[in-house]
C-alpha positions as CSV (number, residue, x, y, z in Angstrom):
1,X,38.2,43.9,-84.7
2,X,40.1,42.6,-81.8
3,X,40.8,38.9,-80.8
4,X,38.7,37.2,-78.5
5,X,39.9,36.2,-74.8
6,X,41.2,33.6,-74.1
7,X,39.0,31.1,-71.7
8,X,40.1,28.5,-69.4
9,X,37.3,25.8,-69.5
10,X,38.4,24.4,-66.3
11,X,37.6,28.0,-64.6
12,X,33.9,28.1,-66.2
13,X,31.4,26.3,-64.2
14,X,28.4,24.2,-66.6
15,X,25.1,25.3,-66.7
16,X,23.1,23.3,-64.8
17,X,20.1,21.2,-66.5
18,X,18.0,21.2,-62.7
19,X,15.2,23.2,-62.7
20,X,16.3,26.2,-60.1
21,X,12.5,25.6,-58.4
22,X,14.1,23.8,-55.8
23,X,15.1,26.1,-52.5
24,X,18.9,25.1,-51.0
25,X,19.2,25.0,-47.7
26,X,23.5,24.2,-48.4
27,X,25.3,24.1,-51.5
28,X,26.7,20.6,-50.7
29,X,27.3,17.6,-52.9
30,X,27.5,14.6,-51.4
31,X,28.5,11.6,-52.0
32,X,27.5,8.8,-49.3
33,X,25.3,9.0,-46.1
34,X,26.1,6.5,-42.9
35,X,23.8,7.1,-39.8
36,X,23.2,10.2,-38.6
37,X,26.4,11.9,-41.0
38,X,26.9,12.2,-45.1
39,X,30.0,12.7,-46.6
40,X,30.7,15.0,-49.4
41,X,32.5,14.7,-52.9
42,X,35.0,16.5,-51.2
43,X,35.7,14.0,-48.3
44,X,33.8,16.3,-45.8
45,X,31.8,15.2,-43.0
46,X,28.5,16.2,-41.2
47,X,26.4,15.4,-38.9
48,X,23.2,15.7,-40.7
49,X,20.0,17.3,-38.2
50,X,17.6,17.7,-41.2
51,X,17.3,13.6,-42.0
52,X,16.0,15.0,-45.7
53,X,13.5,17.1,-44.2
54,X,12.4,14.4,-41.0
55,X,12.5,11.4,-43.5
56,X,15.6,8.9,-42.6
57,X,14.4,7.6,-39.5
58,X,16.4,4.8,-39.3
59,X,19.5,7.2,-40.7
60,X,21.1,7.3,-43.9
61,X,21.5,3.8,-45.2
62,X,20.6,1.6,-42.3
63,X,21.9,-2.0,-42.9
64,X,18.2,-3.8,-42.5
65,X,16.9,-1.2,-44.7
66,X,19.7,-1.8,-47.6
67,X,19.4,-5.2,-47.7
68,X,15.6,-5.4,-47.8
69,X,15.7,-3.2,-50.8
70,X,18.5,-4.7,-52.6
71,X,16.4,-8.3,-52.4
72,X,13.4,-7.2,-53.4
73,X,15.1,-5.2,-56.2
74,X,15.8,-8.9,-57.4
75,X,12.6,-9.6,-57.1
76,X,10.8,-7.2,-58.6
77,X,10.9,-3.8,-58.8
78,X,7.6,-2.3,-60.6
79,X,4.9,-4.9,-59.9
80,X,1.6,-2.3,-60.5
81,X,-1.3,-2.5,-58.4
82,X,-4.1,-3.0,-61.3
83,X,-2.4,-5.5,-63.1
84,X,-1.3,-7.6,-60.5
85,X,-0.7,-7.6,-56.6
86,X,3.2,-8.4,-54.9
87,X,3.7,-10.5,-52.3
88,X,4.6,-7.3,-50.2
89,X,1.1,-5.4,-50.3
90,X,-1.0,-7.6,-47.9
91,X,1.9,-7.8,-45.1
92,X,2.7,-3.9,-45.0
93,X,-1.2,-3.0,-44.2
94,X,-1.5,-5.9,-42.1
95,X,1.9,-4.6,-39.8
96,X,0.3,-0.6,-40.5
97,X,-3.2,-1.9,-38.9
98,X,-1.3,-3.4,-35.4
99,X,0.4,0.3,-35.1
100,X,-1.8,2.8,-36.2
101,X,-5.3,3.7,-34.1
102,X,-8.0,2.0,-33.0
103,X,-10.3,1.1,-36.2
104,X,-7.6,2.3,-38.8
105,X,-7.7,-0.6,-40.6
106,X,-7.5,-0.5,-44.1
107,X,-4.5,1.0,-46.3
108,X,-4.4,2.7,-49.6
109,X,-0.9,3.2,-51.1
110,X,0.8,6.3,-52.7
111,X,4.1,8.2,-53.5
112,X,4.3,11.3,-51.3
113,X,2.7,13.1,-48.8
114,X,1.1,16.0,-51.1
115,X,-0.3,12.9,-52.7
116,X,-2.1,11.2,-49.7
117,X,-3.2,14.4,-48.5
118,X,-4.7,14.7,-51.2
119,X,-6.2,11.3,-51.4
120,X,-7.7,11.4,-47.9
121,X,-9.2,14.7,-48.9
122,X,-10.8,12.6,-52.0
123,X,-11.9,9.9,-49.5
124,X,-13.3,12.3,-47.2
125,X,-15.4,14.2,-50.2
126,X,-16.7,10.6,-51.6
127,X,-17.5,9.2,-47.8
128,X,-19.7,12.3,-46.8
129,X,-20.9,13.5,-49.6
130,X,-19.5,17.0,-49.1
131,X,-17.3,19.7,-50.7
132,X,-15.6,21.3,-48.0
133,X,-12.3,21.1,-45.8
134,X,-11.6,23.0,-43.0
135,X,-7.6,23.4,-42.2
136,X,-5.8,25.6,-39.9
137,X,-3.3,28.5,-39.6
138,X,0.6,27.5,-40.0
139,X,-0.3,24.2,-41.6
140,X,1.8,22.4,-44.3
141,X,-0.1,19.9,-46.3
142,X,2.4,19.8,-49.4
143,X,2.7,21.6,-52.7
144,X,0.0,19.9,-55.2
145,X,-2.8,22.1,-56.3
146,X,-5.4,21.1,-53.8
147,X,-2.9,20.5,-50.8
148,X,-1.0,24.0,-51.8
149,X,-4.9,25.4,-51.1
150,X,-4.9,23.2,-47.9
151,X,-1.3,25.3,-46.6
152,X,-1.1,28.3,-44.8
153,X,2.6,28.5,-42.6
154,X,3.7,30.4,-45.7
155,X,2.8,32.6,-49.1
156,X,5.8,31.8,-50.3
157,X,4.3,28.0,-51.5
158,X,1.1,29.5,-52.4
159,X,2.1,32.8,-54.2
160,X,2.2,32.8,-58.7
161,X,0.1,29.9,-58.5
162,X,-3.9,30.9,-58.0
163,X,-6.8,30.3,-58.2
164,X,-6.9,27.5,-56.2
165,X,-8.8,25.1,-55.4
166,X,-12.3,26.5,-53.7
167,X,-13.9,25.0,-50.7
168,X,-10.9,24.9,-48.1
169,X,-11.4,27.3,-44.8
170,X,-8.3,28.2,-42.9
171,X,-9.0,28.1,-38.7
172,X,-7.2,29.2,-35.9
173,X,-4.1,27.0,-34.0
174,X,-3.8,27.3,-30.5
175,X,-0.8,29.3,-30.7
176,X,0.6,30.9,-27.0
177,X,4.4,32.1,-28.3
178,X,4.0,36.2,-28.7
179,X,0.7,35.8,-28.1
180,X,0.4,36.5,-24.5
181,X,-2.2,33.6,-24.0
182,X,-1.7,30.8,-21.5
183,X,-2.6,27.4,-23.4
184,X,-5.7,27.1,-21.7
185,X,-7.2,30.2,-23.5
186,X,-5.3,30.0,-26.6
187,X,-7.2,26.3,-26.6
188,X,-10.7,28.1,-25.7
189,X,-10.0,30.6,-28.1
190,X,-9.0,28.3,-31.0
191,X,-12.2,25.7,-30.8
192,X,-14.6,28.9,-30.3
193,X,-13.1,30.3,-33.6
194,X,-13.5,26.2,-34.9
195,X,-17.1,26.4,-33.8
196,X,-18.0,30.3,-35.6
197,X,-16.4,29.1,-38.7
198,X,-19.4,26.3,-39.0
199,X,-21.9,28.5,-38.1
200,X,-20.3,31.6,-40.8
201,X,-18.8,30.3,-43.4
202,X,-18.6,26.2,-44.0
203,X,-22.0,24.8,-42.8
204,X,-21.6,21.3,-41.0
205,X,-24.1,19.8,-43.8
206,X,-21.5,21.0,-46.3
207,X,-18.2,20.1,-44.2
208,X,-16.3,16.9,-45.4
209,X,-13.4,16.6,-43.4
210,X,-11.2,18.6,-40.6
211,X,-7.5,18.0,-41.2
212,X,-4.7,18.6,-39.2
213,X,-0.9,17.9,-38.4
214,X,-0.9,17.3,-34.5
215,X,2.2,18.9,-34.7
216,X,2.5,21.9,-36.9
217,X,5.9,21.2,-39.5
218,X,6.7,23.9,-41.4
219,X,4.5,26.2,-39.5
220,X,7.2,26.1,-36.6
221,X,7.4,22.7,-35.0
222,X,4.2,23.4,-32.9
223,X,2.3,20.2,-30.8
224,X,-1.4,20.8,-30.7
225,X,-2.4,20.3,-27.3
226,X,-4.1,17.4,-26.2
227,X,-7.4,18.9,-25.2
228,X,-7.7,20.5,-28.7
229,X,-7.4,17.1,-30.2
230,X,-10.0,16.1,-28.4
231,X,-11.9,19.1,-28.7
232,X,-12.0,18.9,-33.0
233,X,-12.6,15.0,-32.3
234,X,-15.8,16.2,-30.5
235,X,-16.7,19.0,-32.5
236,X,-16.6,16.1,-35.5
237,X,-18.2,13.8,-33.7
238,X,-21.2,16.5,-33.5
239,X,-21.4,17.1,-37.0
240,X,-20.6,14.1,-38.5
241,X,-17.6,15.4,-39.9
242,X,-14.2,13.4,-40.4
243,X,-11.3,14.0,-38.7
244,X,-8.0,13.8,-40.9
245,X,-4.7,13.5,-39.0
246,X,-1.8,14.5,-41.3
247,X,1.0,12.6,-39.2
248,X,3.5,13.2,-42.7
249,X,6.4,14.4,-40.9
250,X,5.3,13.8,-37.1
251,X,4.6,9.9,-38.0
252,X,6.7,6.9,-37.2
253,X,8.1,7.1,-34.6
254,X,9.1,10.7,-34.7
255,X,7.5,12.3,-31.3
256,X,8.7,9.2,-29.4
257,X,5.6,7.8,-30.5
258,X,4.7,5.8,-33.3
259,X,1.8,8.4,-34.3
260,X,1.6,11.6,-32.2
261,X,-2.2,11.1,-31.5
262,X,-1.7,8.2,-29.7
263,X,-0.9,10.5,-26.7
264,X,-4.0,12.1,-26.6
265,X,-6.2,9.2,-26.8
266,X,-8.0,10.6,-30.0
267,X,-8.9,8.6,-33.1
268,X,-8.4,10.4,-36.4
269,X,-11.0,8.8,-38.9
270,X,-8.4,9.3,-41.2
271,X,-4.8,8.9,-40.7
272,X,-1.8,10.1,-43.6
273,X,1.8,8.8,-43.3
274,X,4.7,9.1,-45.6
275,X,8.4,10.8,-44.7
276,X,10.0,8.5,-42.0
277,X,7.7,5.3,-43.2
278,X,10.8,4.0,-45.3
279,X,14.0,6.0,-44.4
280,X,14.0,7.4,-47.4
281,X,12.7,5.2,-49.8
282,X,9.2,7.3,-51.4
283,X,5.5,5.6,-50.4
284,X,3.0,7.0,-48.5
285,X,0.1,5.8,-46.9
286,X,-3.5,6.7,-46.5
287,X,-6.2,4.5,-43.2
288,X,-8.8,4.5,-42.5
289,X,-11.4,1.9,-41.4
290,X,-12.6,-0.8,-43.7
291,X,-16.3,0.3,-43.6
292,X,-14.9,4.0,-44.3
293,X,-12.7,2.6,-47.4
294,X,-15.9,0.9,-48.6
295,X,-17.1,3.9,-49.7
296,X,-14.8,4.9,-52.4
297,X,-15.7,3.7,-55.5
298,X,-13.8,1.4,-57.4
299,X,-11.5,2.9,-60.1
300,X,-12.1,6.8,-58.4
301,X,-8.3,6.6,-56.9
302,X,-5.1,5.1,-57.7
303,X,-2.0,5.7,-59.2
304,X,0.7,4.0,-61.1
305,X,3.6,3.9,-58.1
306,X,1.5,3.3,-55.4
307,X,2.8,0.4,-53.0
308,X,5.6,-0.2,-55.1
309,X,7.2,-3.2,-53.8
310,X,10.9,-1.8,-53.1
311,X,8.8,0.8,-50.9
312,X,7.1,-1.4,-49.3
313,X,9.8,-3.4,-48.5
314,X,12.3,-0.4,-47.2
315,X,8.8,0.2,-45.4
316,X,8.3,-3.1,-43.4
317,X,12.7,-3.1,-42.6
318,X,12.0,0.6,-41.5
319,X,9.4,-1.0,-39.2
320,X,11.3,-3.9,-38.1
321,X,13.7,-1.2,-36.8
322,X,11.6,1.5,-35.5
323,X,9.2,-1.2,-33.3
324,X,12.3,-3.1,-31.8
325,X,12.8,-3.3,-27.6
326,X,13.8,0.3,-26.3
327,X,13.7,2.2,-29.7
328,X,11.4,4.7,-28.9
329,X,12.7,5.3,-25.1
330,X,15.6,6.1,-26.9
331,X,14.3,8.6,-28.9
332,X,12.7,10.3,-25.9
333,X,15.7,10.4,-23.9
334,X,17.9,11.6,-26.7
335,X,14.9,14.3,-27.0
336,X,15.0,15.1,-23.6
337,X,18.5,15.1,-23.6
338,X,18.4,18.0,-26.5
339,X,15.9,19.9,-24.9
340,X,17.3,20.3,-22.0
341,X,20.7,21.6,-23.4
342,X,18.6,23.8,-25.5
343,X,17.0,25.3,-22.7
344,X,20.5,26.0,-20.5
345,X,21.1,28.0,-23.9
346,X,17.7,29.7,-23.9
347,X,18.4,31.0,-20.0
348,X,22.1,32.2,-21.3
349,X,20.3,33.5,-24.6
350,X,16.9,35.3,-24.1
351,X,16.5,35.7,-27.7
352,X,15.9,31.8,-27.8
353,X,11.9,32.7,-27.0
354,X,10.9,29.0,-26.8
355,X,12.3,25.3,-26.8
356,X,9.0,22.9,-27.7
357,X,8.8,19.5,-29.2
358,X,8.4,15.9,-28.3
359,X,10.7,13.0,-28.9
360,X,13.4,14.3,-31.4
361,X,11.1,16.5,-33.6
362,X,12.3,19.6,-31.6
363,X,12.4,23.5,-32.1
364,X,14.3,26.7,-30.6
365,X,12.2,29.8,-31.7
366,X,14.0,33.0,-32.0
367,X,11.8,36.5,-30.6
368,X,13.3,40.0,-30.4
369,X,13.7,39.9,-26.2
370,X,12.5,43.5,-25.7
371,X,9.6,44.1,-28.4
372,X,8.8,40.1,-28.8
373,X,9.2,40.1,-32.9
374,X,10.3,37.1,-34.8
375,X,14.0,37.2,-35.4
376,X,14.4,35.7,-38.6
377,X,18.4,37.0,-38.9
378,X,19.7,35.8,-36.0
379,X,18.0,32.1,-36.9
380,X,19.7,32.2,-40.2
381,X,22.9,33.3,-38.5
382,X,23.0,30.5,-36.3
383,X,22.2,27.8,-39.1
384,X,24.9,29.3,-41.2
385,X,27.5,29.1,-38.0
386,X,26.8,25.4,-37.2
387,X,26.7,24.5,-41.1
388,X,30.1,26.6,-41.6
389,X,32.4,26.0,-38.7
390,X,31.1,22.8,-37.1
391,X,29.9,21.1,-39.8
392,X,26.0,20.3,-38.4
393,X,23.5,20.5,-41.0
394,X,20.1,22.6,-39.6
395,X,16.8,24.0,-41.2
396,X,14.5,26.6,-40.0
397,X,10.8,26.8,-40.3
398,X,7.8,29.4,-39.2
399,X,5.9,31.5,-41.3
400,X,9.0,34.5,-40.4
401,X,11.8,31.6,-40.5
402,X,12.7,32.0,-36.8
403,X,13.0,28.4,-36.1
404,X,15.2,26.1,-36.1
405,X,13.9,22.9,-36.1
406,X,15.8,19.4,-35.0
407,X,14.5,16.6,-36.6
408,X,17.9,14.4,-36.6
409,X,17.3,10.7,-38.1
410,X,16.0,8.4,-34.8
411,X,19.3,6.6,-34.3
412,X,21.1,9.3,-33.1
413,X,23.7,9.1,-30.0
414,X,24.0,10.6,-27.0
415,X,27.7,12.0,-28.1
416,X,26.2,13.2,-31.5
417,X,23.3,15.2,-29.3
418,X,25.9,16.5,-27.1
419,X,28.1,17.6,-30.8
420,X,24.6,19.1,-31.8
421,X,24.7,21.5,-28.1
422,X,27.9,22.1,-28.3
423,X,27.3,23.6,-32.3
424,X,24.9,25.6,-31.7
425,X,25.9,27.0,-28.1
426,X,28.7,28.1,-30.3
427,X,26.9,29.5,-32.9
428,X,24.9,31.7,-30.1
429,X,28.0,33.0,-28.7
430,X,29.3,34.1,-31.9
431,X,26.1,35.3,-32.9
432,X,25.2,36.9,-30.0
């Protein structure tokens, strides 16, 4: 029986006690965040277009941020809801009813976005008295049961896990990318499709709520067009059926405005927020009016976090930031600023099919230039290039993962723009 080898510890790596659920977009460890950039264990630097997935709006570790946390860590730092109400509750929905929506009002607290789609969902069931939702195609509503049910830009969050939950009816998005439809039809097309799935599958009388994000996330970085706002707001209006505005990742701030509907004039009878709300720090939020809040009955909703009072302060800092003189004509300029040097790319790259987005929640989408499929490959070759040899951090989204999407935190510069360009214009010529 011969000898076992000899092992080196220092060459064997330790198992890992993480659950491997978790997708990687990088293998990086860091160690610090400043701004727009985090620093690795290593000592390496990047400049970091992802913000956590559109949530650092203010940028990693913004100095009013930090130092409302660490005094209300002082404070208190688990003061529950039921048992007694912080000094912090009353004067983050007061600020949340000057910026959100005309008659949005009234603010439950929660953890994450999953959970206050979910929640408005609830609402929605308890105001109306009925069981259905409608949702549409590409959408991202989070990975809970009921909000997994709610998401359609890919199988890959729904697939191993059903049933799930019944009553939620999947419409069509106005999509005009390798469609061949100008908006204007793609819009006609979408709200007659809206209209036949009332009348063949999801009666009105049985219709709760219909949700959307007014900018598709995960789905592809898609804005819905102002007249299909307005035509679901009418089409709700007719049937007396809410209308839900998922703002999770398009909120605060992030499409140059503070909510993305304001553009369009429409009032969501429900409005979710959560991501950029506290640059970082997890709460969510769920409006609505105060009559609509009165009927949910006391005790039907809660949850032990909700409105924790380090969120909430990281929330109201977050504001105090977000709200000040010229903030958000920065972050349309800086979005202009990237669009346009996306699309001097797209006319030196005709594989770059599209460049969309307001403010700095922007997308490239990558289409075959002869037969017009997604391509998927040359996305992920890109994000690899900028990630490997110039040290910019990107994600993709789309149901085929063909688009990169910019969603850098709100602070960025005008040099650290021109750094993202000059990344990826690189990464297209060596790519190509």
């Amino acid at each position: 029986m011969g000898s076992e080898p000899i092992v080196d510890p220092s060459t064997v790596t330790p198992r890992s006690h993480l659950a491997p659920v978790w997708f990687q977009v990088t293998d990086l460890q860091v160690a610090s965040g400043e701004g727009c950039w985090v620093t690795t264990v290593d000592g390496d630097r990047y400049l970091d277009v992802t913000s956590g997935i559109a949530v650092t709006s203010t940028g990693h570790c913004h100095p009013t941020v930090v130092a409302a946390i660490a005094e209300q860590a002082q404070r208190f730092v688990h003061a529950q809801v039921n048992c007694y109400r912080h000094d912090l509750l009353e004067p983050l929905a007061a600020r949340l009813a000057e910026l959100a929506p005309a008659d949005i009002d009234t603010f439950f607290f929660a953890n994450s976005g999953a959970e206050a789609t979910e929640g408005a969902v609830k609402l929605a069931k308890q105001a109306t008295g009925r069981p259905n939702v409608i949702v549409f195609q590409g959408s991202f509503h989070g990975r809970t049961h009921l909000a997994m049910a709610m998401t359609t830009s890919k199988t890959g969050y729904r697939a191993g896990h059903t049933p799930l939950p019944s009553g939620v009816f999947p419409s069509t998005f106005p999509h005009t990318v390798g469609t061949g439809l100008t908006e204007n039809d793609a819009v006609d097309r979408a709200l007659a499709d809206l209209r036949f799935l009332l009348a063949s599958q999801t009666a009105p009388a049985e219709t709760a709520a219909v949700i959307l994000e007014p900018v598709l996330g995960e789905g592809g970085y898609h804005p819905a067009p102002d007249r299909f706002l307005r035509g679901i707001r009418e089409i709700c209006d007719e049937h007396g059926i809410l209308f839900i505005a998922d703002e999770v990742q398009c909120g605060f701030g992030r499409t140059g405005h503070m909510f993305y509907v304001e553009r369009s004039g429409v009032r969501p009878d429900i409005l979710v927020m959560a991501k950029g709300i506290a640059s970082g720090f997890p709460i969510a939020a769920i409006g609505a009016s105060a009559e609509l809040m009165q009927r949910w009955p006391v005790g039907s909703h809660g949850g032990t976090y909700g409105g924790n009072p380090i969120g909430c302060a990281a929330a109201l800092a977050t504001i105090e930031v977000l709200t000040a003189d010229g903030f958000l004509d920065a972050v349309d300029a800086r979005g202009e600023q990237l669009r346009a040097g996306l699309s001097t790319l797209a006319d030196a790259h005709p594989v770059i099919a599209d460049v969309r987005g307001p403010g700095l929640m922007v997308a490239i989408e990558f289409r075959d230039p002869v037969t017009g499929e997604p391509d998927a490959a040359r996305t992920a070759a890109v994000i690899a290039h900028c990630r490997e040899q110039s040290r910019v951090l990107l994600m993709n989204a789309g149901t085929w993962g063909n688009v990169i999407r910019f969603m850098p935190p709100l602070v960025i510069s005008e040099d650290e723009v021109a750094l993202v360009l000059d990344a990826v214009g690189a990464a297209m010529a060596a790519t190509a």
